[in-house]
Structures are given as C-alpha cells and as structure tokens.
ZAMARGU-4260 file (C-alpha; in steps of 0.2 Angstrom, whole numbers, plus 5000, padded with zeros to 4 digits):
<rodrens>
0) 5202/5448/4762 | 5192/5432/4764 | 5199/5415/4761 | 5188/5407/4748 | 5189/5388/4751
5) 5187/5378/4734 | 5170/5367/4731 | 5171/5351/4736 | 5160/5339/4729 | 5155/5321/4739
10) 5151/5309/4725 | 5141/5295/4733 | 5146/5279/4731 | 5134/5266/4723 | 5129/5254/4735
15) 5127/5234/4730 | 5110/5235/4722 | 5115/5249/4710 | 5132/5241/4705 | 5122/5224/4701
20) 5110/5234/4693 | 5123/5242/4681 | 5130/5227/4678 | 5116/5217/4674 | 5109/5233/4661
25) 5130/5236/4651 | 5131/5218/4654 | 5127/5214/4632 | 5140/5228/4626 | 5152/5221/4639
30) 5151/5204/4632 | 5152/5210/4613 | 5167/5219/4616 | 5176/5206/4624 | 5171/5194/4610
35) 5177/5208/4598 | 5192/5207/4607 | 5197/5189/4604 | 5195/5193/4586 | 5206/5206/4580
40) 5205/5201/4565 | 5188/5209/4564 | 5192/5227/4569 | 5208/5228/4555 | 5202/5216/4541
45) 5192/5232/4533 | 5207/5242/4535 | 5218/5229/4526 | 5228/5238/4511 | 5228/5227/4496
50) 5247/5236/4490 | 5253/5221/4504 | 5244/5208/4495 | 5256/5205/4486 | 5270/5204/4499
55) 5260/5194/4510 | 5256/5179/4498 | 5278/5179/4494 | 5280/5177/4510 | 5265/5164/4516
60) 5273/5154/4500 | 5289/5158/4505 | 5285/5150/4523 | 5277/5134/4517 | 5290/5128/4509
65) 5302/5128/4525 | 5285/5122/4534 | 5283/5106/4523 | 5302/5098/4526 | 5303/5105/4542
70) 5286/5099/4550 | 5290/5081/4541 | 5306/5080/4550 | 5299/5085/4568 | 5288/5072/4566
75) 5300/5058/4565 | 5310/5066/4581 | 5293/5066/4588 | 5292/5046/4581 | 5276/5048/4571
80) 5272/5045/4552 | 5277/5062/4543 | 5261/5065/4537 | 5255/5071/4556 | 5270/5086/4553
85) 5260/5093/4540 | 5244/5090/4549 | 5250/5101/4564 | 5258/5115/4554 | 5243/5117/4544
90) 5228/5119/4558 | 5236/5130/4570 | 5243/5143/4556 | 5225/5141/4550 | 5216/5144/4566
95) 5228/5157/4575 | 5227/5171/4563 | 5208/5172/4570 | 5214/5177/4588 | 5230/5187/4584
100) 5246/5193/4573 | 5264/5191/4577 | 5279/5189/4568 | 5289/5181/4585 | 5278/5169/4588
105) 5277/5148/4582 | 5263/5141/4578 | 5267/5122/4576 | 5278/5110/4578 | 5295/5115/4586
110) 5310/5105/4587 | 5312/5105/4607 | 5291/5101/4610 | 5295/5088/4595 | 5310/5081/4604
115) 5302/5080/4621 | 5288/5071/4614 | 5297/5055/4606 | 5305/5055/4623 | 5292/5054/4631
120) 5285/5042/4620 | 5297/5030/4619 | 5298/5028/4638 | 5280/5024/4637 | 5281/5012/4620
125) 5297/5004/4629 | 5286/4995/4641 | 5279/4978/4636 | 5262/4981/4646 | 5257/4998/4634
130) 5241/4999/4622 | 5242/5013/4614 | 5248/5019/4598 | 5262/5031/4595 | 5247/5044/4588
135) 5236/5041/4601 | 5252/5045/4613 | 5255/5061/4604 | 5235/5065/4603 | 5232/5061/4623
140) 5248/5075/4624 | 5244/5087/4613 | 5226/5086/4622 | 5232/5089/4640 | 5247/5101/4634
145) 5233/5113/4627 | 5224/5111/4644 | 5236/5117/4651 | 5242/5131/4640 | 5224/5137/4640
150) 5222/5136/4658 | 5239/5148/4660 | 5231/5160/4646 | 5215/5163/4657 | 5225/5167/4672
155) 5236/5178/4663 | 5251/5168/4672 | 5263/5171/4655 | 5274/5180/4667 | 5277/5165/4676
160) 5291/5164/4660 | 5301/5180/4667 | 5310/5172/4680 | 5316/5158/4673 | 5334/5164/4669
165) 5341/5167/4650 | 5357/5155/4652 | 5345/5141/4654 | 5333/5143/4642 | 5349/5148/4630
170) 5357/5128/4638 | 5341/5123/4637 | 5340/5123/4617 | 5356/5123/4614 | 5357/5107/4623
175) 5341/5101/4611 | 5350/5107/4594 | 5364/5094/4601 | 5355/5080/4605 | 5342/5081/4591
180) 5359/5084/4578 | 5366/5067/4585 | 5349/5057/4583 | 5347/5065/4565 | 5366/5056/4560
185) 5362/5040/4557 | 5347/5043/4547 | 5359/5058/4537 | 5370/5042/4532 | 5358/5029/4530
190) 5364/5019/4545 | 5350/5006/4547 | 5343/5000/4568 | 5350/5013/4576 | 5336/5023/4588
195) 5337/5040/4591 | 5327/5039/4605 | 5341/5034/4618 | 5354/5041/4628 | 5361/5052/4614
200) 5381/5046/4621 | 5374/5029/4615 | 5367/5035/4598 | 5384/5045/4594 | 5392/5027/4598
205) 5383/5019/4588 | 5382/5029/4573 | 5401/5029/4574 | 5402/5010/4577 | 5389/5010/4560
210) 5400/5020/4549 | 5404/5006/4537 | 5387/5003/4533 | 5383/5021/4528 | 5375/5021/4511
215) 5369/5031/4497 | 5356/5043/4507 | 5374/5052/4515 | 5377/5057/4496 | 5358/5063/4493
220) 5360/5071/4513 | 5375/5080/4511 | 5372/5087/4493 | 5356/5095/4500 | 5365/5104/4516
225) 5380/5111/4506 | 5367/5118/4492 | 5357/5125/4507 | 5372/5133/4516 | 5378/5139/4501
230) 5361/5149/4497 | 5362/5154/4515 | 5378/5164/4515 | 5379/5165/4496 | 5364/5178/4500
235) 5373/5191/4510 | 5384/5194/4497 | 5372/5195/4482
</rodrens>
C-alpha cells in the first residue's frame, strides 16, 4: 500500500509593497472602528432597555446627593472654595460615560488625590516668594496629573498598578482616612485658626489644646453623623 503524504500548501508571504498597500487601502475602516471603539456608548445606546429607566434615574439621584456634600468637603481638604467640588464631580461624570461604563471606577474628586493636593499646595502657598493662587495651583495640577494619566493609558502601562503590593495601598488609605479625620476635627467643633494642612501630630494637639473654644457647629456636626450612622445600620435591619 502506498503512503499518501497530505497536501501541503506554501502560502506566500506578502512582501513590504503589498503590506503597505493593504494598509493604505483597509486604512478608513480601521480608523472608524477604532473610533467606534472609544465610544461604546454608540454600539449599546440603541439596545438601551427603557424597563432600567427607571432604576437608573433612582440611582443617578441617589448618587448626587452623596456627590454634592461630599465633593464640597474634598475641596476644602484640597484648600479650595467648595464651589470647585462640585465643578469637578459634575464634568468628569458628564464626559466619561462617553468613553465607557463601570460601577468600580471614581470619577471625581477622591479623598486621598484631595488630601495630596492641599498638601502640596500649602507647601507651595507657605513660601513668601509664590504668585499664584490656590485655583491656579490646583488647575496647573490637575493639567499635568491628566498628562500624565493620558500618557500611561496610551502605553497601556495600567499594569504598572500590579505590583505595588496590597498591605500598602491598604496603609496607604488607611493612613489618609486618619490624617484627613484629624484635620476635619477642628472644623467638626468650630475651633477657629487651627490649619489642617500641618503635620497631623500638630493638628490633634492643637485641636485638643482648642477644646474650650469649641462652639455651636460641634452640636450641628454631631447631630448630622449620629442621624447618618443611624440610617446606615438602622438599614440592615429594616
């Protein structure tokens, strides 16, 4: 019996000229589909079932009313006129929903960026020698952060975020949620000139050293947290 040897077939291989070529000629769809691609809002928005409607505006109310307090107090720990809390809450929520959906990710303001901001600017304010504002620090940062951040997203380096361990992320904001706690004090109990922009041993000792002076806002402040915690675990049981 003879052997029968499959059929094998030698595809050429398209030399420069024709891989130029068929790039030049598929180079239009390419580039709409990657445009398509950076809006996936407009491959699902006509599949969009009105039965969530309904769902969706409860819970973009639901999230605007944590948003306006919230973005109001960042930006005091970022030192900068409440107003500028809203501003950044608003535009990013409004703008990102054009490149993409998730329920995990921030968009806006967040208590460690806030935290690191004042920092920074205070250092800078500090000196007797600055010109700049407080918004025009924060502006000039924001600019250069988004530079950044874009510069990262083109490279596709987000996995640069893997190896930086979990314990020190974990210390990392739990050592935020301290600090920012201990700045928020004095302004809790009304104590007048105390910055929250300093060493945060020198705020607690000064906060402490302030007590006697605490005034009415502590009644208003405390009120408010108690109701708050109250709705909080009065909910699991409801």
């Amino acid at each position: 019996m003879s052997e029968t040897l499959p059929h094998i077939y030698n595809k050429k291989r398209p030399d420069f000229r024709e891989q130029t070529k068929e790039v030049i000629q598929n180079f239009p769809q390419h580039s709409l589909e990657y445009v398509k691609s950076l809006f996936p809002i407009v491959g699902w928005i006509g599949r969009y079932n009105l039965i969530w409607l309904a769902g969706d505006i409860i819970a973009g109310l639901t999230a605007g009313a944590v948003v306006i307090p919230q973005g109001m107090a960042y930006a005091k720990v970022a030192m900068l006129p409440p107003e500028y809390g809203l501003y950044s809450s608003f535009v990013g929520v409004s703008l990102y929903f054009l490149f993409a959906t998730s329920k995990d990710i921030t968009i806006g303001p967040t208590a460690v960026m806030s935290l690191l901001l004042g920092q920074n600017m205070a250092s800078i304010l500090a000196s007797p020698d600055h010109k700049f504002t407080a918004i025009e620090l924060a502006s000039s940062f924001s600019l250069f952060s988004g530079i950044i951040a874009l510069i990262l997203g083109l490279f596709r380096l987000g996995f640069v975020v893997d190896f930086i361990p979990a314990p020190v992320i974990a210390g990392f904001t739990t050592g935020s949620a301290i600090t920012i706690s201990i700045g928020q004090i004095a302004k809790l109990m009304g104590i007048p000139k105390i910055s929250s922009s300093e060493a945060s041993y020198l705020v607690l000792g000064k906060t402490l050293a302030g007590l006697p002076k605490t005034q009415l806002d502590a009644a208003f402040g405390f009120s408010f947290l108690i109701y708050l915690y109250a709705v909080k675990y009065g909910a699991l049981y409801a």
